[in-house]
TORKOL-4160 file (C-alpha; in steps of 0.2 Angstrom, whole numbers, padded with zeros to 4 digits, m for minus):
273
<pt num="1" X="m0005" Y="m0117" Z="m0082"/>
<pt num="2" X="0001" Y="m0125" Z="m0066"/>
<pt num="3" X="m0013" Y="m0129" Z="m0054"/>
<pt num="4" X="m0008" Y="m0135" Z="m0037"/>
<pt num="5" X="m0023" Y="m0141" Z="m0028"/>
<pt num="6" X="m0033" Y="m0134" Z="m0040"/>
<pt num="7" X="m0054" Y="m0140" Z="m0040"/>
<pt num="8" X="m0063" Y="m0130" Z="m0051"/>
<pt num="9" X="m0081" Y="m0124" Z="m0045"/>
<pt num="10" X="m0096" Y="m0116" Z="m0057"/>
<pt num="11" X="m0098" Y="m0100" Z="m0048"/>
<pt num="12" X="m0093" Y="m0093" Z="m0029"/>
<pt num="13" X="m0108" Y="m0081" Z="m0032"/>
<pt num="14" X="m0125" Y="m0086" Z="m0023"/>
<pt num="15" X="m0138" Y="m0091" Z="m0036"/>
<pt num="16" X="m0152" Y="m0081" Z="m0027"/>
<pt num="17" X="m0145" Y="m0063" Z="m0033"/>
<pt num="18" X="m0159" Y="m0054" Z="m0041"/>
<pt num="19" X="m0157" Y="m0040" Z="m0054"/>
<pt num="20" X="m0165" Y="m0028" Z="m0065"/>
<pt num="21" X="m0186" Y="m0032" Z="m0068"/>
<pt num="22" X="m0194" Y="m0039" Z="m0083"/>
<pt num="23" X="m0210" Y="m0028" Z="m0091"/>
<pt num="24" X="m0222" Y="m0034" Z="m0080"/>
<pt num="25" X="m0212" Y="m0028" Z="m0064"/>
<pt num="26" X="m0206" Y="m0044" Z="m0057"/>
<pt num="27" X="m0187" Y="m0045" Z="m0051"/>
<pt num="28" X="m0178" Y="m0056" Z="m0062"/>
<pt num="29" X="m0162" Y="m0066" Z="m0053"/>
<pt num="30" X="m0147" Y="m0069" Z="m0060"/>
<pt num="31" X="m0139" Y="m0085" Z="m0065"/>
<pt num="32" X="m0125" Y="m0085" Z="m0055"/>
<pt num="33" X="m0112" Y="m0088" Z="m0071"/>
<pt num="34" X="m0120" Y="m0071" Z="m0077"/>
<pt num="35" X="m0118" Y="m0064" Z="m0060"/>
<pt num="36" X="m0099" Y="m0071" Z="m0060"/>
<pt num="37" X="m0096" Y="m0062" Z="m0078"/>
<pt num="38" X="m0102" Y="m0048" Z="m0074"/>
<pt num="39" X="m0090" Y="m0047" Z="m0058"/>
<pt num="40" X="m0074" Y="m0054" Z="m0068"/>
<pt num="41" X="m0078" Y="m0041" Z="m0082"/>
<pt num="42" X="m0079" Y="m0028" Z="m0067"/>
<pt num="43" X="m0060" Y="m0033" Z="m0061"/>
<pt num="44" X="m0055" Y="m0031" Z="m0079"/>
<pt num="45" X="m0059" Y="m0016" Z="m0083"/>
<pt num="46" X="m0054" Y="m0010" Z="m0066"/>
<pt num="47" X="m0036" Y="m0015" Z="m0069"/>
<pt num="48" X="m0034" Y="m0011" Z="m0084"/>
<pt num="49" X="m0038" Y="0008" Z="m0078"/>
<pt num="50" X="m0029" Y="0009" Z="m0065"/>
<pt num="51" X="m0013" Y="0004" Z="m0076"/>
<pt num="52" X="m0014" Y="0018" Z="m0088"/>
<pt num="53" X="m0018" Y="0031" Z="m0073"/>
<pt num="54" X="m0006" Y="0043" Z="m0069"/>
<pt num="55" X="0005" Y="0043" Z="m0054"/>
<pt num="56" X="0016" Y="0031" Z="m0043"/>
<pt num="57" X="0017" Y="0012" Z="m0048"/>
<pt num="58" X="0013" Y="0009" Z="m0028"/>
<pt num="59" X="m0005" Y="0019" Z="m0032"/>
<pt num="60" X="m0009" Y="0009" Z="m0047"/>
<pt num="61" X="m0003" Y="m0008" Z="m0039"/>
<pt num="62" X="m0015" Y="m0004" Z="m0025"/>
<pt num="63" X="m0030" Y="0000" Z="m0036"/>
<pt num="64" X="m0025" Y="m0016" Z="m0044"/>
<pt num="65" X="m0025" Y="m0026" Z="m0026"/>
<pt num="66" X="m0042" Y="m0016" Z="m0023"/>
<pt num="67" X="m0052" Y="m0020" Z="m0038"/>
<pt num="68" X="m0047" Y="m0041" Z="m0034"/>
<pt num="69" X="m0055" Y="m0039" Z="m0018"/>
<pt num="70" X="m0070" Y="m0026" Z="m0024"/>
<pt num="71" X="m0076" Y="m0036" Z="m0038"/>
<pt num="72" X="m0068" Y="m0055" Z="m0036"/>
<pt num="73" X="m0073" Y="m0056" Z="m0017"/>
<pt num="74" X="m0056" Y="m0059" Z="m0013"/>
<pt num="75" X="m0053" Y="m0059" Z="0008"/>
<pt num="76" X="m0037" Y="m0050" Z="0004"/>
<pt num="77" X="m0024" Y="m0046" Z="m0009"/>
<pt num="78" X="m0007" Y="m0043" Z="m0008"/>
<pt num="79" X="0007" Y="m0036" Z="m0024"/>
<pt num="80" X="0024" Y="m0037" Z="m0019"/>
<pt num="81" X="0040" Y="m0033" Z="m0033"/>
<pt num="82" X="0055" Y="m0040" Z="m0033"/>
<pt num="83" X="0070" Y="m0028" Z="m0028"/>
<pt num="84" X="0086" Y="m0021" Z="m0035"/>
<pt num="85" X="0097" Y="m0037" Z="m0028"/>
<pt num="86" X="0085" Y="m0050" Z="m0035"/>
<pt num="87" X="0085" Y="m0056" Z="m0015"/>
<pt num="88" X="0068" Y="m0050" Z="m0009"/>
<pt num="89" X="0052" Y="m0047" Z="m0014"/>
<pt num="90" X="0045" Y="m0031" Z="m0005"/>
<pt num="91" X="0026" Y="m0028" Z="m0005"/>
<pt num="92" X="0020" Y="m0012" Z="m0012"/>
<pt num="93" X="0001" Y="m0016" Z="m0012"/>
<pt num="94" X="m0013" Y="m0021" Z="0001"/>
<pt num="95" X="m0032" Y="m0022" Z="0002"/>
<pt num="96" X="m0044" Y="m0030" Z="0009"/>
<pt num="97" X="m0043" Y="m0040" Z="0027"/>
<pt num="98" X="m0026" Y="m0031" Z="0028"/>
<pt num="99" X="m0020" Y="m0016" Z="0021"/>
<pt num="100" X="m0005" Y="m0012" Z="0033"/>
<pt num="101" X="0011" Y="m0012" Z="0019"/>
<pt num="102" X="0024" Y="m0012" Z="0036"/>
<pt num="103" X="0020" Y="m0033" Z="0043"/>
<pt num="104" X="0029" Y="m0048" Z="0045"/>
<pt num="105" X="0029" Y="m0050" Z="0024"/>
<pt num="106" X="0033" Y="m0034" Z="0018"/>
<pt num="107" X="0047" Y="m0039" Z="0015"/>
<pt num="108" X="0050" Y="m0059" Z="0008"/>
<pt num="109" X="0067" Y="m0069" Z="0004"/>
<pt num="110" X="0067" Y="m0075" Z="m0014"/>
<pt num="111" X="0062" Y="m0092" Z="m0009"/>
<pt num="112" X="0052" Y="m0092" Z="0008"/>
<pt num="113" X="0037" Y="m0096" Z="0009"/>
<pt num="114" X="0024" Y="m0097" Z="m0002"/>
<pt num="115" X="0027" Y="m0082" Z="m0010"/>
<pt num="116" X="0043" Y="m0082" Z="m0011"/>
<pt num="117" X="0041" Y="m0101" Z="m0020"/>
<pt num="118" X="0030" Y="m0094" Z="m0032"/>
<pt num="119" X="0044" Y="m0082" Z="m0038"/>
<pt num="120" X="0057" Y="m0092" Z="m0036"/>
<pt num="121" X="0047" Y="m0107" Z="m0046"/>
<pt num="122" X="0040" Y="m0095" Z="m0059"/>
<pt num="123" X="0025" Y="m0104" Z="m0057"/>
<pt num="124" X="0008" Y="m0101" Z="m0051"/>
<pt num="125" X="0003" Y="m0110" Z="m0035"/>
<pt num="126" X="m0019" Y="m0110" Z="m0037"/>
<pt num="127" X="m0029" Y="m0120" Z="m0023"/>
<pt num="128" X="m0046" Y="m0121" Z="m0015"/>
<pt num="129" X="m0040" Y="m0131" Z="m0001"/>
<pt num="130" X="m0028" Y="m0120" Z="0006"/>
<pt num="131" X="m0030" Y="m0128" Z="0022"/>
<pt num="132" X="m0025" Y="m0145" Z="0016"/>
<pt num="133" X="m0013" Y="m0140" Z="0003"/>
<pt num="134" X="m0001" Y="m0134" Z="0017"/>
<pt num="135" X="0011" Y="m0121" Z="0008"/>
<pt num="136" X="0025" Y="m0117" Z="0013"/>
<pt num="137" X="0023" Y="m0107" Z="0028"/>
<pt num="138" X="0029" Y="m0102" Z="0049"/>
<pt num="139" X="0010" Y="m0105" Z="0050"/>
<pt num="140" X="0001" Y="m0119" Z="0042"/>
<pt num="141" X="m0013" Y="m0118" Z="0054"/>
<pt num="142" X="m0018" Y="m0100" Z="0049"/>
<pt num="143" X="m0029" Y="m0106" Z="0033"/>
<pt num="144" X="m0039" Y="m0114" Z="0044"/>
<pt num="145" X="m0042" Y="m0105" Z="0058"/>
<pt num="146" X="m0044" Y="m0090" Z="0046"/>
<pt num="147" X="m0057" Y="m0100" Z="0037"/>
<pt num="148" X="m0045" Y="m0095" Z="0021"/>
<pt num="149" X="m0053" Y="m0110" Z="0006"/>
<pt num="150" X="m0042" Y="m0103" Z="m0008"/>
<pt num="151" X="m0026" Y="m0095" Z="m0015"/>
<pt num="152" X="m0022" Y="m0090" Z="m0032"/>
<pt num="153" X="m0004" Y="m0083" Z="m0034"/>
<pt num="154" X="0005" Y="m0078" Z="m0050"/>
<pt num="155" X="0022" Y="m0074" Z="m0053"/>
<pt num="156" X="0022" Y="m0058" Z="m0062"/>
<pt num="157" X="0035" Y="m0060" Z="m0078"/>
<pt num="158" X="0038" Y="m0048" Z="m0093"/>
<pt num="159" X="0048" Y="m0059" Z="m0105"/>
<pt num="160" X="0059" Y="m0070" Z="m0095"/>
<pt num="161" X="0061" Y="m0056" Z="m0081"/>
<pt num="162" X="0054" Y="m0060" Z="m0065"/>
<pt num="163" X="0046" Y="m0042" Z="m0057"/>
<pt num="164" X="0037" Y="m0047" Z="m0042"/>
<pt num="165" X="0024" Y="m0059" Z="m0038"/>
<pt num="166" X="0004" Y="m0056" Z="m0032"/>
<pt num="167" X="m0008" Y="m0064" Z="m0023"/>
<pt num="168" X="m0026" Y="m0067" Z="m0018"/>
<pt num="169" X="m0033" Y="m0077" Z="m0003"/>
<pt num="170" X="m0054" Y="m0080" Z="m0003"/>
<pt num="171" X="m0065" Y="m0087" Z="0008"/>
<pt num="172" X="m0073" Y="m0097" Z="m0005"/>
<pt num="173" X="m0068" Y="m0107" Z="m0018"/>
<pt num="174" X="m0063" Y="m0099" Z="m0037"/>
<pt num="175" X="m0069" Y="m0102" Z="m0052"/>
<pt num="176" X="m0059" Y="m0106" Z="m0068"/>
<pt num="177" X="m0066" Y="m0091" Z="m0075"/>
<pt num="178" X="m0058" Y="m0079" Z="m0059"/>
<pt num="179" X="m0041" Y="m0088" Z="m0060"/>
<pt num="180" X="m0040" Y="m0086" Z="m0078"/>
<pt num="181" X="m0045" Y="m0068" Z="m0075"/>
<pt num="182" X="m0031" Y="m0064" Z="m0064"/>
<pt num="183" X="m0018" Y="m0074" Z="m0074"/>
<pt num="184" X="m0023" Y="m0063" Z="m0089"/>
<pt num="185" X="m0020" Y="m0048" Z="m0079"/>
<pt num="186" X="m0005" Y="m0053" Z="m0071"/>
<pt num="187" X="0004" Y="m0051" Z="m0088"/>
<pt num="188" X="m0003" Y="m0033" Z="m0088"/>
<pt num="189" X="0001" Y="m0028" Z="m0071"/>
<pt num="190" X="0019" Y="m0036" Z="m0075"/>
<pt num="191" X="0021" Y="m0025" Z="m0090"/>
<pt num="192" X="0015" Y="m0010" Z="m0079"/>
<pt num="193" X="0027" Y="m0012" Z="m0067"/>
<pt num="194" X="0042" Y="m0013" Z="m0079"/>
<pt num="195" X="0035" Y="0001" Z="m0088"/>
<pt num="196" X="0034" Y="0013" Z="m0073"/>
<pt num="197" X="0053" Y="0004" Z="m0071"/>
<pt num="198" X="0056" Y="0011" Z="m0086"/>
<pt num="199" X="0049" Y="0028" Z="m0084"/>
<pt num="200" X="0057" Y="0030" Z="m0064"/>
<pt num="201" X="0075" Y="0026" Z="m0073"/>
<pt num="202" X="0072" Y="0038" Z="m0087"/>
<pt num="203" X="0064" Y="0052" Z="m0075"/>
<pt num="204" X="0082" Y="0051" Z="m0065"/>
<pt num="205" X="0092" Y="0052" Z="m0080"/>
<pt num="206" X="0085" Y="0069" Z="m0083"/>
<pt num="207" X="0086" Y="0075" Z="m0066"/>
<pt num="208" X="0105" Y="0072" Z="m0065"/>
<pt num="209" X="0108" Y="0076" Z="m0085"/>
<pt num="210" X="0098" Y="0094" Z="m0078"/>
<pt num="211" X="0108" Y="0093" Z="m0061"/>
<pt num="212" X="0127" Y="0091" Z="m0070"/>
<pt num="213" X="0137" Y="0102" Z="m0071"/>
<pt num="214" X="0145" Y="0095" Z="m0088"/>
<pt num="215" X="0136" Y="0102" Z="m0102"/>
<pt num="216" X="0127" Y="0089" Z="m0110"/>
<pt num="217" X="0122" Y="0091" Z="m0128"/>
<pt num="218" X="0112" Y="0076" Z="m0137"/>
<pt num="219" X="0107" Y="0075" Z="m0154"/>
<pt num="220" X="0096" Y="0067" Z="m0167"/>
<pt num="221" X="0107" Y="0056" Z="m0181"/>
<pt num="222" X="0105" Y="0071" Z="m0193"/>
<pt num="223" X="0114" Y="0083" Z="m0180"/>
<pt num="224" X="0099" Y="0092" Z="m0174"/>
<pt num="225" X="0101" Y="0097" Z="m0155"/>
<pt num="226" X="0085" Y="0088" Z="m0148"/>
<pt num="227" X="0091" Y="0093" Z="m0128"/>
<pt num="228" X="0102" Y="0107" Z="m0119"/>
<pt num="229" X="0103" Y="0105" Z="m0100"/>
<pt num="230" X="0109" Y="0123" Z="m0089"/>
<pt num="231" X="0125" Y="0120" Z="m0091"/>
<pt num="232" X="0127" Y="0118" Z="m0110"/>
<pt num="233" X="0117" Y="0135" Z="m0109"/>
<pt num="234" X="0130" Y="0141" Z="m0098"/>
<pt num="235" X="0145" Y="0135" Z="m0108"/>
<pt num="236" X="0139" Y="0140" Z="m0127"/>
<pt num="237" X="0127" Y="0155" Z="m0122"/>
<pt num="238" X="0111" Y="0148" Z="m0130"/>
<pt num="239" X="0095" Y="0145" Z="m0121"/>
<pt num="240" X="0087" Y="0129" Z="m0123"/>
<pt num="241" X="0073" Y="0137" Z="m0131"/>
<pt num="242" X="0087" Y="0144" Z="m0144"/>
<pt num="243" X="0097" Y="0127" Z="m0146"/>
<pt num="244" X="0084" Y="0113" Z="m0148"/>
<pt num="245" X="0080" Y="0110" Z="m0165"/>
<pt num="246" X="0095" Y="0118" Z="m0172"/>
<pt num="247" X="0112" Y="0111" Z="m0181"/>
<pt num="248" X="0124" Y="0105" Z="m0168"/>
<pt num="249" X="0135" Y="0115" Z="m0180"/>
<pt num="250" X="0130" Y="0132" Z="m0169"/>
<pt num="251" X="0139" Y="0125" Z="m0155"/>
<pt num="252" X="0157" Y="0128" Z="m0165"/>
<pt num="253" X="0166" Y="0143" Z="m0169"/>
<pt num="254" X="0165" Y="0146" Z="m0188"/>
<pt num="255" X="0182" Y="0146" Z="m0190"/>
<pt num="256" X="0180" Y="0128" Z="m0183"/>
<pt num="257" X="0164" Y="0125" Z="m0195"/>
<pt num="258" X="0174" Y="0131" Z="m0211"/>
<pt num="259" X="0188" Y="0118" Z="m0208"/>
<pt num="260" X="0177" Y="0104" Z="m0204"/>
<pt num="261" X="0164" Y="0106" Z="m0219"/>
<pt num="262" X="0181" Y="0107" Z="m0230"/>
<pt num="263" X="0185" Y="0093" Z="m0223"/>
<pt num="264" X="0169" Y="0083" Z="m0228"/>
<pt num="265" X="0171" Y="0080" Z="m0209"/>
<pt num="266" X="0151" Y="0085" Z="m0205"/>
<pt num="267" X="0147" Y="0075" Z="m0218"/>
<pt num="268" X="0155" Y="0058" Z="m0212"/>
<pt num="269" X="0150" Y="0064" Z="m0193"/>
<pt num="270" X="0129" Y="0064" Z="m0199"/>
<pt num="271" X="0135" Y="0050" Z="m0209"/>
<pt num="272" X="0141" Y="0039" Z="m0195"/>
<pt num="273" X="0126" Y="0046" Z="m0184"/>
């Protein structure tokens, strides 16, 4: 993994935490490795929810940005996808110190800055000395006077397909075992996002296969109507209810049927699939 000013610490978890009580009543403390896995298994589980949720993928992309700052300490946390004209990344997600999705980086050339380097590079750009490390920015003082020690960025990537690219600033350093963390779940949060993809483009197929006003018939490889939008109940007189699941062979006359089965024609069509 690529590491740009990366220094690896134990643990940005204060070692004087204290937690459950042994059986004579004393508090025990927590080491702060245990206190560090308990917090990283936090995140994990907490994205990994959100991304089999229901609802809009700028919902689950904000629990996601929610749960980096909730359980890794994170100052804030930002998910931006990439756009339709591969020219922009557009942030969908916000939490923490600044949760407003309309700022000056809602919306990034491929490119500029750092996030835009990260997407552009396909790499991650890790550090805990953001301050020194100077990304590429309009404001290189800002790490500094916003006491900002670290920044772990990910380009997010399903297959060799770029989708967006997130981000966490902390006030402390991070661990090898947070980065790896949110490297592990930026493949899943990648995934995620082309799945909802997926599902958005599929959803607006149906809406204009319903809308048309072509009937519009489809059918399984052994000829069995599997959907019937209003139109083609319109045209042929069936319901959907009535046509799905039946023999595309209903839709013709019998007349029609007759002269094609004679023809060994509805064979070579189911055939031929």
């Amino acid at each position: 993994m690529f590491r740009h000013g990366y220094n690896p610490v134990r643990s940005p978890f204060p070692e004087n935490l204290t937690g459950g009580r042994s059986a004579v009543g004393h508090d025990v403390p927590i080491a702060a490795e245990r206190r560090e896995q308990i917090a990283v298994a936090s995140f994990v589980r907490a994205v990994s929810l959100a991304l089999v949720q229901a609802g809009s993928a700028r919902d689950m992309l904000q629990a996601c940005a929610e749960a980096m700052v909730e359980h890794l300490a994170g100052a804030f946390a930002r998910i931006w996808t990439l756009d339709d004209s591969e020219q922009f990344l557009l942030l969908q997600a916000s939490a923490g110190l600044y949760t407003q999705i309309d700022n000056p980086y809602s919306r990034i050339p491929f490119g500029d800055h750092t996030i835009g380097t990260i997407a552009r590079d396909r790499k991650p750009f890790l550090t805990n000395t953001l301050a020194t490390d100077r990304p590429a920015s309009n404001h290189p003082e800002w790490p500094e006077r916003e006491t900002m020690a670290a920044l772990a960025g990910y380009p997010l990537i399903v297959e060799t397909r770029l989708v967006g690219v997130m981000a966490m600033f902390a006030r402390h350093p991070l661990s090898a075992a947070t980065l790896d963390a949110l490297g592990i779940m930026a493949l899943g949060i990648a995934s995620a996002i082309q799945r909802k993809r997926a599902d958005a483009a599929v959803s607006m197929l149906a809406a204009i296969v319903q809308s048309s006003d072509d009937a519009i018939v489809s059918s399984s490889i052994d000829g069995t109507i599997n959907s019937f939008n209003p139109s083609a109940e319109r045209l042929f007189g069936y319901s959907a209810q009535e046509a799905i699941g039946q023999p595309v062979s209903i839709l013709y006359p019998l007349d029609q049927v007759a002269a094609m089965v004679a023809a060994g024609y509805m064979e070579k069509m189911q055939a031929e699939g």
